[in-house]
N, C-alpha and C positions, 0 to 999 in steps of 0.2 A: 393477545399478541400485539406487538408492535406494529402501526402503521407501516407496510411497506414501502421503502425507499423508489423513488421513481427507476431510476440508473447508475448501474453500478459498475465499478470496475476496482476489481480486487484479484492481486495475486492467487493463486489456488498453491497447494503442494504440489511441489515439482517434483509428484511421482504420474503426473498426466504429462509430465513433460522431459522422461528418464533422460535421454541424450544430454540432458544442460549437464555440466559439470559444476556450474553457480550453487553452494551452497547457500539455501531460502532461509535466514533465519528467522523466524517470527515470536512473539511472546507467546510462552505455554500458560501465562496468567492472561494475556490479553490478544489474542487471535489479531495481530495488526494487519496492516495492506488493505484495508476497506476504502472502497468511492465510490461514494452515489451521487447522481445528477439529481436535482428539483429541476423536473420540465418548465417550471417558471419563473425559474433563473437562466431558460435561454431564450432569444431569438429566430422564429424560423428565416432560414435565406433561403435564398435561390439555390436550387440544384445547379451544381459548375456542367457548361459546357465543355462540348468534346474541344479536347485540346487542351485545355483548361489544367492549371497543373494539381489542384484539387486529386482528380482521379476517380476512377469508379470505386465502389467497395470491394469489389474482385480484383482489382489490380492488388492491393494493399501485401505485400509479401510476408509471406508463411501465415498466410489467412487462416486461422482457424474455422471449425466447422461448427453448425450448430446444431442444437436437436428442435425438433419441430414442439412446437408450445401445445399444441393440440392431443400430440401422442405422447408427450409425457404425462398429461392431469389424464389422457383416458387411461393410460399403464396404474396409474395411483390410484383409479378410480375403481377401476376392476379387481387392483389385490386389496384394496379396501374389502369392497363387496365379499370376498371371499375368505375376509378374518386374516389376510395378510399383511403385511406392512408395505403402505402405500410409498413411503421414503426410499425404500430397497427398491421399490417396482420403477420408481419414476429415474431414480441413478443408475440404471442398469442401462437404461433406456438412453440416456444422458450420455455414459461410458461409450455404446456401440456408435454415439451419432459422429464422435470425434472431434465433439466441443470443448476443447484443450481445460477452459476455462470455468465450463458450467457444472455444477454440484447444486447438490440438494439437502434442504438443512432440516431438521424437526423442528418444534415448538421452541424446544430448549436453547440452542444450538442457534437459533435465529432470535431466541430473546438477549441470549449472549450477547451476538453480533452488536444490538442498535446498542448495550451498555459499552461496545468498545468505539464507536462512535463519540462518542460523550468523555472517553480521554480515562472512562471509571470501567474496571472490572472487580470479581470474588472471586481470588485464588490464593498464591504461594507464593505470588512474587521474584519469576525465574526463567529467564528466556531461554531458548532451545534450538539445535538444529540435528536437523536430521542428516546423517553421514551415508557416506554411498555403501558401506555396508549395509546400513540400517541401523547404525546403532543411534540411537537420542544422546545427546549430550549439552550438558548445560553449557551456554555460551556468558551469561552474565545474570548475576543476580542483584537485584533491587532492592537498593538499600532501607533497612527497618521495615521489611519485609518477615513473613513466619519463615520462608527460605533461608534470607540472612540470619536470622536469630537462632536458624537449627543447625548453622554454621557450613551453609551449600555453598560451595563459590564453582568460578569457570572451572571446564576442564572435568568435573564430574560424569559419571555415564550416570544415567535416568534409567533403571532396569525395568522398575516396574512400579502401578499406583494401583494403590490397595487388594494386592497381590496380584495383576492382572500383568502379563509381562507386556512391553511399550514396544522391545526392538521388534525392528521390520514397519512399525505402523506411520503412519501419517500423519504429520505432528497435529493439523488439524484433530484425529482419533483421540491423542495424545492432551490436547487441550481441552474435551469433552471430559478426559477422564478426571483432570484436574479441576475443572469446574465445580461449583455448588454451591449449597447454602452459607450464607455468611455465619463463622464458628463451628461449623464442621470439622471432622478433622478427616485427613487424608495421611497415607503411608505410604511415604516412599519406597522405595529400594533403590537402592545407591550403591556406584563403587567408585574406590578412588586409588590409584598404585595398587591395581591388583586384589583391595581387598572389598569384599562384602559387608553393606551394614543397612537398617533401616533408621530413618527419622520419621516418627509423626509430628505432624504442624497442623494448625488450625487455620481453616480460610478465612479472609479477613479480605476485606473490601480495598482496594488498593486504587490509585491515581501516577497517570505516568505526566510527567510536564512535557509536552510535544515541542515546544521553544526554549531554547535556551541560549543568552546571551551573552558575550562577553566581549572586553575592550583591547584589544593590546596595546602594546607602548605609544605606536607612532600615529594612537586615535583610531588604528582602522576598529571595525567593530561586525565580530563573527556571531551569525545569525544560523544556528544549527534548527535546522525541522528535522524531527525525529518522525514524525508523520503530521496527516494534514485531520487531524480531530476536531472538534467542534471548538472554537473560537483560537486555533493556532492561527486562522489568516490576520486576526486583527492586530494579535500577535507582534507578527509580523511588519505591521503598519508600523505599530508604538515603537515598537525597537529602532526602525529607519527613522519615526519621528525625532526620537530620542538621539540620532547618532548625532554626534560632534560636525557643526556646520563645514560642509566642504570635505568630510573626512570618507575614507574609501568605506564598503560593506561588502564581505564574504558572506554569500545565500549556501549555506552548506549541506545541502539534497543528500549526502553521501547516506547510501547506508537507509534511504527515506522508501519505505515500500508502496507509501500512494496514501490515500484517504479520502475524505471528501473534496468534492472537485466543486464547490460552494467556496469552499475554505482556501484551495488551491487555485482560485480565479482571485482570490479576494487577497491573497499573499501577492500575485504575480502586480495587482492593479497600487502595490506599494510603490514599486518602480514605472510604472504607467500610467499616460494621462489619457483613461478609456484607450479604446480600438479593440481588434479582435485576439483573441487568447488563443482559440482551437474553434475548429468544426469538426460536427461529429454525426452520424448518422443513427438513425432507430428505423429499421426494416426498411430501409431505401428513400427515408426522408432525411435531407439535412439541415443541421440546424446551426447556431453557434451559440461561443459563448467570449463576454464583453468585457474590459478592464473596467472596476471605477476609473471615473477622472478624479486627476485632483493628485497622483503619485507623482514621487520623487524623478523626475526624468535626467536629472545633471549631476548627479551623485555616480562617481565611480565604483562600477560594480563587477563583479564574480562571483560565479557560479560554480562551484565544488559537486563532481559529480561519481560517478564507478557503479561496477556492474548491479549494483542494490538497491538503487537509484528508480522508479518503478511507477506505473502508474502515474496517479495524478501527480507525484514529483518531473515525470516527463515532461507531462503536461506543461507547467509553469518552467519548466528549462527551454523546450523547442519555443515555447514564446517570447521568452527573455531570449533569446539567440536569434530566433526568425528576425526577429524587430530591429536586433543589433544594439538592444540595451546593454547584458550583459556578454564580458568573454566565457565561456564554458573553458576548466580546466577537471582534469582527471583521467578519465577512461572510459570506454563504451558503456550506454546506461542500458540496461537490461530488456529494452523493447518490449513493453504488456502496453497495447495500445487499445484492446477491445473492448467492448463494451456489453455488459452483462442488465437485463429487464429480471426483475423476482417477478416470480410468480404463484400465488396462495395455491396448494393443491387442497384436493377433498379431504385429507384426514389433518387439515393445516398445518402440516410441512409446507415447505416454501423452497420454488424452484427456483436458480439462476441461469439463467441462457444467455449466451452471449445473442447480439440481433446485429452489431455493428462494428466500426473502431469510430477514433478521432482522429485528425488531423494538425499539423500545426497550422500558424496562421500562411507558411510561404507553401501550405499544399501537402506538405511530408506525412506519409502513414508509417506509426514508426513500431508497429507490433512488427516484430519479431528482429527488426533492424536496429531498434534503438537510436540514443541521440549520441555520434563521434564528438567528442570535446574537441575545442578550436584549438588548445594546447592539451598533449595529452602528457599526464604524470602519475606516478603511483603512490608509494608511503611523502612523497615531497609534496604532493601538492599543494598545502596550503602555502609552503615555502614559495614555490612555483607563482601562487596568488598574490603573494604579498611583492614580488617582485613585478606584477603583470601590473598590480595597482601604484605601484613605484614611477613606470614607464608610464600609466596614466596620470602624474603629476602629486600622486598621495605616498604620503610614507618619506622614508629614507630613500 
């Protein structure tokens, strides 16, 4: 198994959190919304005094709850001993404590995880969201993909994989079933207008690009993170390196579920010369975490945000907003601010418990409140951007 990650903070399915009305979409090829912390990519500080706009961890609104570390490895430990399955014993446990966030993964399931870190999974190629009925349905498929090539596109319902029916399950359930050996094959069930058909396709090892760049006319130059994977932050760097002297940048978070918060310090430190990103806690310690020096600080910038927006994309937005680097333009971002420790149990399933949240750098705990855009807009925003960067002296 994979080295455990120190600290993590990743969306879960919003069936731990029915009230949202936010449809979650995530890849059913590639489980996205992962971040984990390296404790040696932060600094310990000082606990903020009373008064201090920092905060306690119990102030932090719609504080989620956690389960205790102790009583879920001894739940795993026990249905172990008894020939039962340690994973069910230790989620169960998990479920009653009303740790919105915390899930427990097997071998499998956890070896997935650290390959969608790395930007690489083995599937179909076919993103997915789960609808408030329950129904699965494809939202977008990846091109030269076994998905595309079996002729899958948006808009399809996902009935069932290799005969097992999907509706009702959790797309997580759902991304387990599509999982496997690289050249496997897998059967879908499909419908589309009504009607019934199956495809088989073969899994095939697939790569998603988390950066994507482009120029428009008047030089500005839009920098979409599709999540924060393993080398998107430097990513991030080259591209502002690369932009046209003096020309504005749109950071496009839209739609960004989180990722690694390595990766997402290291994006944020493109427009920063050092300082502080976020403070965050681990069972009542706090710590932070630091910009490189050395970014772009006089470059005209915006920040593209809406409710999909998540995790460590928070992260680097309340930073570039606390600081007054960038304008934030969009809509409320989705407030997941807590912070999740794995934990190895006895039958090597691996636990995640939330222990803390983060903070921005002006004090803000933004779980459950998310980050308000300084201008808010919806399908116009980028429109909205490229006029914000206008009035900042770029563009037309």
């Amino acid at each position: 198994m994979p080295g455990l990650p120190a600290l993590c903070l990743r969306p879960r399915d919003l069936r731990r959190g029915a009230v949202l009305t936010l449809v979650f979409l995530v890849s059913v090829a590639a489980a996205a919304g992962t971040g984990c912390w390296d404790p040696a990519d932060a600094r310990t500080v000082a606990a903020p005094q009373a008064g201090q706009p920092a905060g306690a961890l119990s102030e932090a609104p719609h504080q989620t709850g956690t389960a205790d570390r102790e009583a879920v490895a001894r739940a795993a430990a026990e249905a172990v001993a008894e020939g039962k399955s340690g994973k069910k014993a230790a989620q169960e446990v998990v479920s009653r404590s009303g740790d919105r966030w915390g899930t427990v993964y097997d071998r499998g399931e956890y070896a997935a995880f650290a390959e969608d870190l790395d930007g690489r999974w083995t599937g179909v190629g076919l993103w997915a969201g789960r609808r408030r009925d329950g129904r699965i349905e494809v939202d977008k498929v990846q091109p030269d993909s076994p998905a595309a090539r079996a002729g899958l596109r948006a808009g399809d319902r996902l009935l069932s994989v290799d005969g097992q029916g999907v509706t009702g399950l959790a797309v997580a359930d759902v991304v387990a079933l599509l999982r496997g050996r690289e050249g496997t094959p897998v059967v879908l069930g499909l419908s589309r207008d009504g009607a019934d058909r199956t495809e088989t396709v073969r899994r095939q090892q697939l790569r998603a690009e988390p950066v994507t760049v482009r120029r428009l006319a008047d030089g500005t130059t839009v920098i979409k993170v599709a999540s924060f994977t393993r080398g998107s932050g430097e990513r991030v760097r080259e591209a502002v390196r690369e932009a046209p002297p003096g020309a504005g940048v749109m950071l496009d978070l839209r739609g960004n579920p989180g990722g690694l918060v390595t990766e997402a310090v290291t994006a944020a430190s493109a427009f920063l010369d050092g300082g502080l990103v976020a403070t965050y806690d681990v069972r009542g310690s706090e710590r932070a975490l630091y910009a490189q020096p050395g970014g772009d600080t006089a470059r005209p910038l915006v920040a593209l945000v809406d409710g999909g927006t998540m995790s460590a994309a928070e992260l680097v937005t309340g930073a570039l907003q606390d600081r007054g680097r960038a304008v934030t333009v969009g809509t409320r971002t989705f407030g997941k601010a807590s912070v999740q420790m794995p934990t190895e149990l006895p039958d090597g399933s691996v636990a995640e418990l939330t222990v803390g949240t983060y903070r921005t750098p002006a004090g803000r705990s933004l779980d459950g409140g998310g980050i308000t855009p300084d201008l808010a807009a919806g399908d116009g925003a980028e429109e909205r951007a490229r006029k914000v960067l206008g009035g900042l002296g770029v563009g037309p």
